[in-house]
C-alpha positions in Angstrom: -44.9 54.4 -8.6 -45.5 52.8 -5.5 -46.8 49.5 -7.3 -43.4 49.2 -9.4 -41.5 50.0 -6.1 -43.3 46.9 -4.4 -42.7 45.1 -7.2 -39.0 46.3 -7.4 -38.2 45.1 -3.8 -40.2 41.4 -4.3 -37.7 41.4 -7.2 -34.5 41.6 -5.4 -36.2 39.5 -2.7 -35.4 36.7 -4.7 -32.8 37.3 -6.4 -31.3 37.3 -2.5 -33.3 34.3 -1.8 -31.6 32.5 -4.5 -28.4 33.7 -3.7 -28.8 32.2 0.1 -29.7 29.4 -1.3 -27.0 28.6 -3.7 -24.3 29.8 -0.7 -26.1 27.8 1.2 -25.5 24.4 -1.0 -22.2 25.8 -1.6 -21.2 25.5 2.4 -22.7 22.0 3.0 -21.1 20.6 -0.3 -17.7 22.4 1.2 -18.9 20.8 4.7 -19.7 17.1 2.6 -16.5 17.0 1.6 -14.3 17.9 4.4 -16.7 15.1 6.0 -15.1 12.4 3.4 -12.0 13.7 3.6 -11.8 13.4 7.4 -13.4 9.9 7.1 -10.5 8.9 4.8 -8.6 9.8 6.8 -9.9 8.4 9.7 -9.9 5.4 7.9 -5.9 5.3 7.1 -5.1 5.7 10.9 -7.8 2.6 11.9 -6.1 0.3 8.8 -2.6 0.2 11.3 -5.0 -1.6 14.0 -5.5 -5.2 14.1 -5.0 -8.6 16.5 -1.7 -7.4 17.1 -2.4 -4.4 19.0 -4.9 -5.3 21.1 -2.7 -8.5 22.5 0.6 -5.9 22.9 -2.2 -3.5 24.5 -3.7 -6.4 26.7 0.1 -7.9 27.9 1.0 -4.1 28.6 -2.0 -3.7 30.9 -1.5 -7.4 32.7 2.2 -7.0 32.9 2.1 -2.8 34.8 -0.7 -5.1 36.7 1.2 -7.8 37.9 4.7 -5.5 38.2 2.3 -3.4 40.9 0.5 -6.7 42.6 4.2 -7.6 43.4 5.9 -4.7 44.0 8.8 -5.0 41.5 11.2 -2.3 40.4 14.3 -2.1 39.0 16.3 0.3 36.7 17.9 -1.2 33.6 19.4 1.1 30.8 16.5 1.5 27.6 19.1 1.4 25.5 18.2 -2.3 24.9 15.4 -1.1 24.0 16.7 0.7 20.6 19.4 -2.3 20.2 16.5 -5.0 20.6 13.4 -3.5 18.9 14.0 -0.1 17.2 17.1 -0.8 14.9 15.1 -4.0 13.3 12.1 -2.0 13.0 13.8 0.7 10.8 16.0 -1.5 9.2 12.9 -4.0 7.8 10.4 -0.6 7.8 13.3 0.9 5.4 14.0 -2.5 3.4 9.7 -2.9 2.7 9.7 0.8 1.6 12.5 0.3 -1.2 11.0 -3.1 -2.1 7.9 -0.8 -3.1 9.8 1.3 -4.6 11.3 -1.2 -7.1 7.7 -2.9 -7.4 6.7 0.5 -8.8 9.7 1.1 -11.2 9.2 -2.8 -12.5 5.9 -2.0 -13.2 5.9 0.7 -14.9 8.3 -0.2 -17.2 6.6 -3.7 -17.8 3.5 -1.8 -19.2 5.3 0.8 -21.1 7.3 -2.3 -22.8 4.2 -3.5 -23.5 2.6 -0.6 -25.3 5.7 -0.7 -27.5 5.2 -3.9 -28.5 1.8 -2.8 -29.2 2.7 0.3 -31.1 5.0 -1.9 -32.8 2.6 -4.7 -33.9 -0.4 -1.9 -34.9 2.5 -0.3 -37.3 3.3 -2.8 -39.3 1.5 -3.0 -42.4 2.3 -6.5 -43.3 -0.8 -7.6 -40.7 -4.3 -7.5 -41.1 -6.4 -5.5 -38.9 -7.7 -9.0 -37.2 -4.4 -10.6 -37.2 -3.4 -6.5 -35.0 -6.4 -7.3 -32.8 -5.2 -10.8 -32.2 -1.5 -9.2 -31.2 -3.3 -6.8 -28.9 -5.6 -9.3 -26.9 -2.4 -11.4 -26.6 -0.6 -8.5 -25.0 -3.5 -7.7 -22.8 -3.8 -11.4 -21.4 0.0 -11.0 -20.5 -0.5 -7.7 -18.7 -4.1 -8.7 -16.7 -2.5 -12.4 -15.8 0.6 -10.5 -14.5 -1.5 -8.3 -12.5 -4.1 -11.4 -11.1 -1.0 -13.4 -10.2 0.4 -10.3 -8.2 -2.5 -10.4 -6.6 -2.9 -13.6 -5.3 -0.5 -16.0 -2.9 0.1 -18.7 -5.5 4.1 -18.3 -6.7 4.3 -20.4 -9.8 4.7 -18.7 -13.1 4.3 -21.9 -15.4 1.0 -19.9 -16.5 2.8 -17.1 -16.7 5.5 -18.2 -19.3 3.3 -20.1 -21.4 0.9 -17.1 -21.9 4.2 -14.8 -22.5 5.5 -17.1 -25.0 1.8 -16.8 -26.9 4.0 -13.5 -28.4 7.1 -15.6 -29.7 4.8 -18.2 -31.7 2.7 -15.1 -33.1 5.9 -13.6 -34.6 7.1 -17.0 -36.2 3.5 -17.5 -37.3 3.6 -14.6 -38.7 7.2 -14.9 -40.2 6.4 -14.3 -44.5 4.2 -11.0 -43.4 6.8 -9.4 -40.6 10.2 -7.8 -41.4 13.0 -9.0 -39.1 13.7 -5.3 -37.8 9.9 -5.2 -36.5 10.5 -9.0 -35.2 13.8 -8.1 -33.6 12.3 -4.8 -32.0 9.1 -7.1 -30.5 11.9 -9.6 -29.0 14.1 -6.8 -27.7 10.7 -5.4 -25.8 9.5 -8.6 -25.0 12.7 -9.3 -23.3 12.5 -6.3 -21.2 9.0 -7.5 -20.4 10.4 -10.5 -19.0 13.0 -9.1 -17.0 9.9 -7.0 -15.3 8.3 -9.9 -14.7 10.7 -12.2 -12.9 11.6 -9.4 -11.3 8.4 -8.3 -10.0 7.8 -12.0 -8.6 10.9 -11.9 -6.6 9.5 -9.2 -4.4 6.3 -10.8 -4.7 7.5 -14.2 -3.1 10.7 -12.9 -1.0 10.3 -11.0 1.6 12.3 -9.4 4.2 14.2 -11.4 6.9 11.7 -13.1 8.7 14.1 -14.6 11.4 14.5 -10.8 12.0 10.7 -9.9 12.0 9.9 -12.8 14.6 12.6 -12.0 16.5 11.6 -8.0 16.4 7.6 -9.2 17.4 9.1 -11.3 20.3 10.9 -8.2 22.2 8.0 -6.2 21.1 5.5 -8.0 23.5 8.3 -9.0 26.0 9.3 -5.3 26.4 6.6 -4.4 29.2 8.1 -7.2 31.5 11.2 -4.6 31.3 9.9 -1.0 30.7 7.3 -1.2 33.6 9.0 -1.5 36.7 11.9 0.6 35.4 8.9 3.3 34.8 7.9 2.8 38.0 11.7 2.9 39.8 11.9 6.4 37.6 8.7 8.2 38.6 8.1 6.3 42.1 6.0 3.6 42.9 3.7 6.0 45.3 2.7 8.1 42.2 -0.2 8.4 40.3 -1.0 4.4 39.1 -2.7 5.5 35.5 0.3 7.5 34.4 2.6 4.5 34.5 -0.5 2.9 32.8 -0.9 5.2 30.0 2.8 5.3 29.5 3.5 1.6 29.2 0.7 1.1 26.5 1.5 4.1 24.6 4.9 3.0 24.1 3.3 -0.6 23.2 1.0 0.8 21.3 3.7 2.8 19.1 6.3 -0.3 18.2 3.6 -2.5 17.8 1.6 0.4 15.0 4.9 0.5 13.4 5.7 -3.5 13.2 1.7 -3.5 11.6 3.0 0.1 9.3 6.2 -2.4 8.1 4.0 -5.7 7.7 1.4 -3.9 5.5 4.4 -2.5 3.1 6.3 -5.6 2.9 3.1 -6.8 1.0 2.7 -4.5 -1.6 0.2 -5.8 -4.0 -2.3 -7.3 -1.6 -4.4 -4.2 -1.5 -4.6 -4.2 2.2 -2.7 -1.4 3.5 -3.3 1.8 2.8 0.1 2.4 0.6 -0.5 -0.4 -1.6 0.1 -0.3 -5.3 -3.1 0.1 -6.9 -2.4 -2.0 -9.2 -5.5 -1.2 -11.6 -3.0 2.1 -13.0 -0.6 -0.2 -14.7 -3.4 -2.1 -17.1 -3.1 -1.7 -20.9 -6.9 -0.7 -21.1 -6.7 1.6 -18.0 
């Protein structure tokens, strides 16, 4: 009796040892990923940060420097300040987001167009299973040439439009062995595709005003030369020196992280910002 109740309690012993251990590896993969999770995240608010912001945080810690070293002061209405800086910030910050917008629209239907054409090709009975392959590679070299050319800086599409047209001479080559419903249902797609296309490279090589974006930079780094002694003629020159300080390069910091917020979505496809396209979802083969 007393060996089986030994036994017995060895038994449960590690049953409850396993049972530590598996809550154990169930709070540190729980712990593992809030880690990556917080590191991603960490990483989206770093990705606003670049040579930009450390010159507007440098001319915002020489100017409050200087404005002391000379004593200046002087009260002048902010209201420049949303006139000069904040209205062209939302109006190119808004006109980047709907350009997005529209790149994703254009690309989505430029694949689906393509898979229709696809379906289209694969249906028809009149082709041979290599002569469907051939139609399917063609329609893949359109869709991964679109993508690599959205990618890149170059903005000619003479590659483009002789590797689109690749589609035209497959349907006259294969005129005897097509009817001309199927061949008028591949040009009616194919047109679509090309609307998506063209348009898709106008927001890739046009870009919001940049008159309006240099001027907006400009004020952006002249603004200390106005916004520290008018700080300082608010809260006094005789008080604390590090809160005008910290409330000079804050406010830098902020129009300058939200010049870098608008410069990284007026780029869409570049894969730099963090609400880039990924453009990898809108592949045939994906």
């Amino acid at each position: 009796m007393v060996f089986c109740a030994a036994r017995g309690r060895v038994k449960i012993a590690k049953n409850k040892t396993k049972v530590d251990i598996i809550c154990l590896f169930m709070i540190l993969s729980i712990a593992l990923s809030n880690i990556s999770i917080k590191q991603r995240h960490i990483k989206d608010y770093i990705s606003i940060l670049n040579y930009r912001t450390w010159i507007a945080i440098a001319i915002s810690a020489v100017v409050t420097y200087l404005v002391y070293a000379f004593n200046l002061d002087f009260n002048v209405d902010l209201t420049l300040l949303s006139i000069a800086i904040i209205f062209p910030l939302v109006f190119t910050i808004r006109g980047s987001f709907r350009r997005r917008e529209k790149a994703l629209e254009h690309l989505s239907a430029f694949r689906s167009n393509l898979k229709t054409v696809q379906a289209f090709l694969m249906s028809n009975n009149g082709l041979t299973e290599q002569e469907k392959n051939e139609s399917v590679d063609i329609l893949i070299e359109i869709n991964e040439s679109v993508l690599r050319h959205l990618g890149k800086t170059e903005y000619s599409l003479k590659d483009l439009d002789t590797i689109t047209d690749k589609v035209f001479q497959f349907t006259l080559d294969k005129d005897a062995t097509m009817a001309k419903g199927l061949r008028d249902k591949v040009f009616r797609f194919m047109r679509d595709v090309h609307r998506s296309i063209e348009n898709l490279h106008s927001i890739h090589s046009h870009r919001t005003p940049i008159s309006l974006k240099a001027y907006c930079k400009i004020f952006i780094y002249v603004f200390p030369l106005i916004y520290a002694p008018t700080i300082i003629n608010t809260i006094g020159s005789e008080s604390l020196s590090w809160v005008v300080y910290t409330v000079v390069i804050l406010t830098e910091f902020i129009l300058i992280s939200l010049y870098n917020i608008q410069d990284h979505l007026e780029y869409p496809f570049d894969n730099v910002g963090t609400d880039d396209i990924n453009l990898e979802n809108f592949k045939i083969t994906r």
